[in-house]
C-alpha positions in Angstrom: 98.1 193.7 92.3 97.8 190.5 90.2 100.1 188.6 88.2 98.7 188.1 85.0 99.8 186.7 81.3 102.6 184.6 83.3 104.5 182.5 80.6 107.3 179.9 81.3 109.5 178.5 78.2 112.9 177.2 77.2 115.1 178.1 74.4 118.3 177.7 73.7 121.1 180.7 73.7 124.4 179.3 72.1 125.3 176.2 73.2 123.1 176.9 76.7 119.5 175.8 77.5 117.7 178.7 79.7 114.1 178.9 80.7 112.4 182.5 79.9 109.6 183.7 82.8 107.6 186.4 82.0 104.8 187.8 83.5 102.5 191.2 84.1 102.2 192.7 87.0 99.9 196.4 86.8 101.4 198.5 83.7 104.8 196.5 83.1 105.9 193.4 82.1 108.9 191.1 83.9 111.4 188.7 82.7 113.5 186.6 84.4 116.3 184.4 82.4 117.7 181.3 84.1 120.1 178.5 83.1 118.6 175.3 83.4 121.1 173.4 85.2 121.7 174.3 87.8 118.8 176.8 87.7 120.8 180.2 88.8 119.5 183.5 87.7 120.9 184.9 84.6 119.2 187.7 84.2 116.3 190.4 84.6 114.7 193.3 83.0 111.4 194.7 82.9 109.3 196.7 79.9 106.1 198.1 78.8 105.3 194.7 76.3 106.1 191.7 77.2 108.5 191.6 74.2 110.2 194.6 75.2 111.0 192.6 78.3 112.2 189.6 77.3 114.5 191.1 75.0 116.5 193.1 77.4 116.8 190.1 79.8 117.8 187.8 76.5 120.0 190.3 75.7 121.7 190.5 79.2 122.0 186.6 79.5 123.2 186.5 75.9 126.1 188.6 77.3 126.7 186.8 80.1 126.3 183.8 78.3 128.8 184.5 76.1 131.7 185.6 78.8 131.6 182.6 80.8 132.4 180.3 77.3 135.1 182.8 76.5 136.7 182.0 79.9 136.2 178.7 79.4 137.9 178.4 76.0 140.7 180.5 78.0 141.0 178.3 80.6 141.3 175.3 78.5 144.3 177.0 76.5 146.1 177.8 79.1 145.8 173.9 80.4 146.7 172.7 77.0 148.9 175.4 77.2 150.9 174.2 80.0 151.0 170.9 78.7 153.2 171.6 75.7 155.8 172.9 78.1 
């Protein structure tokens, strides 16, 4: 098989810049999300339409996305936190 309709963009999910990599291959499409620095895979899912695709991967970094600033805001309470002691 081929890899065919391959498309590469970035867009940006919350306060986070990813890059979006989708792609054909036979009957289904793939989508890979990444976070541009440092790169590491967020995310992947696969569909019938490229759209369909994409959106469960967005939808999975999203999530993801949105965890890792939760623990962030967390962690920084509990230094400020601390502090006031």
């Amino acid at each position: 098989m081929k890899v065919e309709e391959h498309s590469k963009r970035q867009q940006q999910v919350g306060q986070w810049k990813v890059n979006i990599v989708s792609y054909r291959l036979g009957d289904q499409y793939y989508c890979t999300v990444d976070n541009v620095e440092p790169g590491a895979t967020l995310a992947r899912a696969q569909g019938l339409t490229r759209d369909e695709a994409e959106k469960k991967a967005l939808g999975k970094a999203e999530g993801m996305l949105a965890k890792t600033l939760v623990m962030a805001l967390v962690s920084r309470r509990r230094t400020k936190g601390t502090a006031d002691r």
